[in-house]
C-alpha positions in Angstrom: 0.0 0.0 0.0 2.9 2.3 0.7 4.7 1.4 -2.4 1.2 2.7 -4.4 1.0 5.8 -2.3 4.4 6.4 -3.1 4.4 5.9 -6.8 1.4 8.0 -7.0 2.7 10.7 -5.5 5.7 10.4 -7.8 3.0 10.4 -10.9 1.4 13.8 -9.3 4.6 15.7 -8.8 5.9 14.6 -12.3 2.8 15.5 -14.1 2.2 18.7 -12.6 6.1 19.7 -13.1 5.5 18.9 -16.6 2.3 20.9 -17.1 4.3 24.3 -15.3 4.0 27.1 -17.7 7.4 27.3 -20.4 9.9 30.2 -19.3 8.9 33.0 -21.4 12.3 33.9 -21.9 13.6 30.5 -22.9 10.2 30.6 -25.6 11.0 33.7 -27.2 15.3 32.9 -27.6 14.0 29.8 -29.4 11.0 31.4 -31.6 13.4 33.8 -32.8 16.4 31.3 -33.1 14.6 29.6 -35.8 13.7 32.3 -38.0 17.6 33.9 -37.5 17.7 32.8 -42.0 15.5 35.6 -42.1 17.6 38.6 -41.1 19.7 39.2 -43.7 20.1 41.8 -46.8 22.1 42.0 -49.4 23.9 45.3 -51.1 25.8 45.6 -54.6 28.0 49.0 -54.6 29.6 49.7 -57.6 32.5 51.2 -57.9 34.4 53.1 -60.8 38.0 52.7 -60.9 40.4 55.3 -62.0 44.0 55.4 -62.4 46.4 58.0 -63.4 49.8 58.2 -64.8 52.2 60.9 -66.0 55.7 60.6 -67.0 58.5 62.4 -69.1 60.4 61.3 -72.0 64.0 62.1 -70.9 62.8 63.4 -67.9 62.2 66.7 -70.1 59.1 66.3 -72.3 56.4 65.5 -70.6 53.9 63.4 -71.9 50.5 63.1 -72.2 48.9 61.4 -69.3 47.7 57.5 -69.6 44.5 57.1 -67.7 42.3 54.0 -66.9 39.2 53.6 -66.0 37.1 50.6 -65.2 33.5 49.8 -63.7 33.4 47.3 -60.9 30.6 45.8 -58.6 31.4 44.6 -55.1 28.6 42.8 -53.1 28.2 43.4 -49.5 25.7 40.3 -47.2 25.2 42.1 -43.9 22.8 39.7 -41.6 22.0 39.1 -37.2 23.7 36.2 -35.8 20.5 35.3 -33.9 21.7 32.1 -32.7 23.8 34.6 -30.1 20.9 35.4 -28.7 20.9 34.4 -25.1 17.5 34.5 -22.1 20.0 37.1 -20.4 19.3 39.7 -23.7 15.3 39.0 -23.3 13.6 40.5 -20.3 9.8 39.8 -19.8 7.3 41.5 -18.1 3.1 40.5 -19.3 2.8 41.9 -22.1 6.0 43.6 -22.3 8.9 42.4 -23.8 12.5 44.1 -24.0 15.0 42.2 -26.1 18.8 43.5 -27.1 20.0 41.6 -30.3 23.3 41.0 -31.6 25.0 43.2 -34.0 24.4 43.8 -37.3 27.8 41.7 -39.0 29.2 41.4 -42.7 28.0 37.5 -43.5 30.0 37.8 -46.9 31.6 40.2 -48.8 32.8 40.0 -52.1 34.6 42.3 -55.1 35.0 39.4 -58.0 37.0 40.1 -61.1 34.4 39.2 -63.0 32.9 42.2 -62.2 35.6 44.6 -63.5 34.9 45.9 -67.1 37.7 48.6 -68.6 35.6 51.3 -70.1 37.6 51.6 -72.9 36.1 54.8 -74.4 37.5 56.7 -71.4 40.6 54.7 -70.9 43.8 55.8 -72.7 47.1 54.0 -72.4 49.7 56.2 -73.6 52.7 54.1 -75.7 55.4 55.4 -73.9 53.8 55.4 -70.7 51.6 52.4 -70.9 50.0 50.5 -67.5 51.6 47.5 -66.3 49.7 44.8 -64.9 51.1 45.5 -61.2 50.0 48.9 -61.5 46.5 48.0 -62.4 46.1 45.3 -59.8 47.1 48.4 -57.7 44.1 50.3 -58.6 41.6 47.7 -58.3 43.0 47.1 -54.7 43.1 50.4 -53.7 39.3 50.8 -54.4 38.7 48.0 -52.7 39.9 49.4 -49.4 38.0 52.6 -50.5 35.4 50.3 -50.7 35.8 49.0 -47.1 36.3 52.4 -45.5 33.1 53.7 -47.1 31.0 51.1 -46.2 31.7 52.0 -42.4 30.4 55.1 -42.8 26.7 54.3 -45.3 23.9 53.8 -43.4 23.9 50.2 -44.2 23.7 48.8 -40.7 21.3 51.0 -39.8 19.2 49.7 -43.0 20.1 45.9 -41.9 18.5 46.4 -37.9 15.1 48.2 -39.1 14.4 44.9 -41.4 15.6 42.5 -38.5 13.1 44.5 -36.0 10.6 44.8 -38.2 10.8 40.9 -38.4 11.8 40.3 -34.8 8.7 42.7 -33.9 6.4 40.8 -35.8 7.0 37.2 -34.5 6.7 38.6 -30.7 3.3 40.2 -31.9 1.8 36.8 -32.8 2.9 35.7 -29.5 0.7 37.9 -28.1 3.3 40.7 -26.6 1.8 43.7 -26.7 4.8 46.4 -26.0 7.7 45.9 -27.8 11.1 47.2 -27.1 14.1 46.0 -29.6 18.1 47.5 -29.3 21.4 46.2 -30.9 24.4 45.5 -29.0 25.9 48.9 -29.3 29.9 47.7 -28.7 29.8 46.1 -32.4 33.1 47.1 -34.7 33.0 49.0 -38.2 31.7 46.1 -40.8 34.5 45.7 -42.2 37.8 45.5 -41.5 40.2 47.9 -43.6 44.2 47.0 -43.2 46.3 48.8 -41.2 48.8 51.2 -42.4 46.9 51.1 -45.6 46.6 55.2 -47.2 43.2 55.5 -49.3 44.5 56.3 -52.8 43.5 59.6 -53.6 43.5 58.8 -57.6 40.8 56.2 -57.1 37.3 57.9 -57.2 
């Protein structure tokens, strides 16, 4: 009779731990978790690429400048790592519901050569002072970390968190939250990272 009593009670506690309300916090890391593919945009920049050179024949007669010119694409994936998302960023109270996500971060970035197209009505390579390949590969990598420091400073990020709020928002509606409060961790680094000791060249546009 004592065993029954005892295995009983066992059942009682069991089912009513199990039928305990789910930590709010715990349900709303996990909702969002799962739709983390949805928070990301993509960018193409495009980029024109010029290049100057002057030299003189004898170091006397100066010659006529060679320029080169070239349209390029580079394409920037900026997205939420929601999986970082943690029940100590999410605090709950009724209806109200006050969340701090992750940064916004650079998922991809990419400037192929593919994208690179000499505009050769603009372009003139001068005989006697024509471009080498070295000094072309110089100009493409120069706009590149244009490219990099310029992207710190567009208001892509700023573009990237109003579609992850809008999205975050939206789920936590459904769920029945009423007042909605959404921030980014504010200690997040420029998007992306431009080498040091490298001078922007001022002949790239």
């Amino acid at each position: 009779m004592k065993r029954t009593h005892l295995l009983l009670a066992w059942l009682a506690a069991f089912f009513l731990w199990g039928c305990q309300p789910e930590d709010p916090k715990a349900t709303i890391v996990s909702r969002i978790k799962e739709a983390s593919k949805l928070s990301t945009v993509e960018y193409v920049i495009t980029k024109v690429v010029v290049g100057t050179q002057e030299k003189k024949f004898l170091k006397i007669v100066k010659l006529k400048n060679s320029v080169f010119l070239a349209n390029t694409e580079a394409t920037l994936k900026l997205g939420v790592d929601l999986s970082k998302l943690g029940p100590d960023d999410v605090e709950v109270n009724g209806t109200a519901v006050s969340i701090t996500l992750p940064p916004v971060e650079v998922i991809n970035f990419s400037y192929p050569a593919e994208s690179f197209e000499v505009d050769e009505d603009y372009s003139n390579d001068n005989w006697f002072n024509s471009f080498t390949p070295e000094n072309i590969d110089a100009f493409y990598e120069a706009a590149e970390i244009d490219i990099r420091q310029k992207v710190n400073y567009l208001p892509l990020r700023s573009s990237a968190e109003s579609k992850t709020r809008l999205m975050v928002k939206g789920l936590l509606q459904t769920a029945g939250y009423q007042e909605i409060y959404i921030q980014f961790d504010t200690t997040a680094a420029d998007l992306l990272y431009v080498p040091s000791g490298q001078v922007e060249d001022t002949q790239n546009n």
